[in-house]
C-alpha positions, 0 to 999 in steps of 0.5 A: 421866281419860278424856283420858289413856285416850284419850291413852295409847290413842292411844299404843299404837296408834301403837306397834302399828302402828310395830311391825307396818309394820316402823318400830320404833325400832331401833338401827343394826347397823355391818356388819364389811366384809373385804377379801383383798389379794395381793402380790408382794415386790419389796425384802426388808432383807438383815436378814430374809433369807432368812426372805423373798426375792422370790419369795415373795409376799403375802397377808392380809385385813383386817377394818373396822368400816364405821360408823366415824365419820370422824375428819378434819374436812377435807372432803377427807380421811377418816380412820378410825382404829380401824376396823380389827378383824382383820389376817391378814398371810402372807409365805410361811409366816410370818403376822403379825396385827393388834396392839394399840398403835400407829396403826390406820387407813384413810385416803382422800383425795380430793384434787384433786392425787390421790386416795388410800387408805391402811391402817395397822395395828400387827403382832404375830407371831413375830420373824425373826432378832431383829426383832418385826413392827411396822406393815403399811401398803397404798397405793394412790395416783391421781396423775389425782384419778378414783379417789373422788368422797368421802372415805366409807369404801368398804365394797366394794374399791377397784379396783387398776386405778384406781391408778398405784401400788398397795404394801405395805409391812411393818415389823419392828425390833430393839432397833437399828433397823427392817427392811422388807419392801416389794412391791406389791399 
């Protein structure tokens, strides 16, 4: 009987002094991470025209859950698919936001041919002469394999200097086909 008095002692005095040094066994807190991305439009589908031209231009944020786990076994690509919590697309007036169906995802890929980060999220918003908006994607695209070290998700924004190409593109359909806004970032 004194042993286990002792024992269960021993026990509450190591959990007193876990909780006074600050080591308490606590579950680990994923941090939403905001990126603001502007663009201008470069190609508008004569279908959504004039509602966009190119002289408007693009601006939105995306929100990511940063403890994604990655999805991708392959070392050299991660993919983080449904990471992405919120979607703010403007065009102009018009705004879209992130939808519920469809692939949402952030993918990087450290390659040794090229390095590559890629965002892909389903849209919701008001239609344009009969067509829904669909998909919203951003490339960003190394052809010299310098822009990532890892396949991590980055929860600080890639530099656009780091890219030889860097575009957007948005997506809408009708019941007959699909028209693109495209334009670079």
């Amino acid at each position: 009987m004194k042993t286990i008095r002792s024992s269960f002692r021993q026990l509450f005095s190591l959990a007193g002094l876990l909780a006074l040094t600050g080591i308490a066994a606590a579950p680990a807190m994923a941090a939403p991470v905001t990126f603001n991305f502007t663009g201008a439009i470069s190609e508008v589908h004569s279908s959504l025209f004039p509602t966009f031209n190119t002289s408007q231009t693009l601006t939105g944020s995306y929100t990511f859950n940063d403890a994604t786990p990655d999805s991708n076994p392959g070392a050299n690509i991660g993919r983080y698919n449904g990471t992405i919590q919120a979607l703010t697309v403007n065009l102009g007036s018009y705004t879209a936001t992130l939808g519920n169906s469809g692939s949402n995802f952030i993918e990087i890929r450290n390659q040794v041919s090229s390095d590559r980060y890629e965002v892909r999220a389903p849209l919701t918003g008001p239609t344009v002469n009969g067509f829904s908006p669909l998909r919203f994607r951003i490339e960003l695209i190394d052809p010299s394999a310098t822009a990532f070290t890892n396949t991590n998700l980055p929860t600080t924004a890639p530099s656009l200097s780091s890219f030889a190409a860097s575009r957007f593109r948005i997506i809408f359909e009708d019941g007959n086909g699909n028209a693109r806004v495209r334009g670079s970032v």
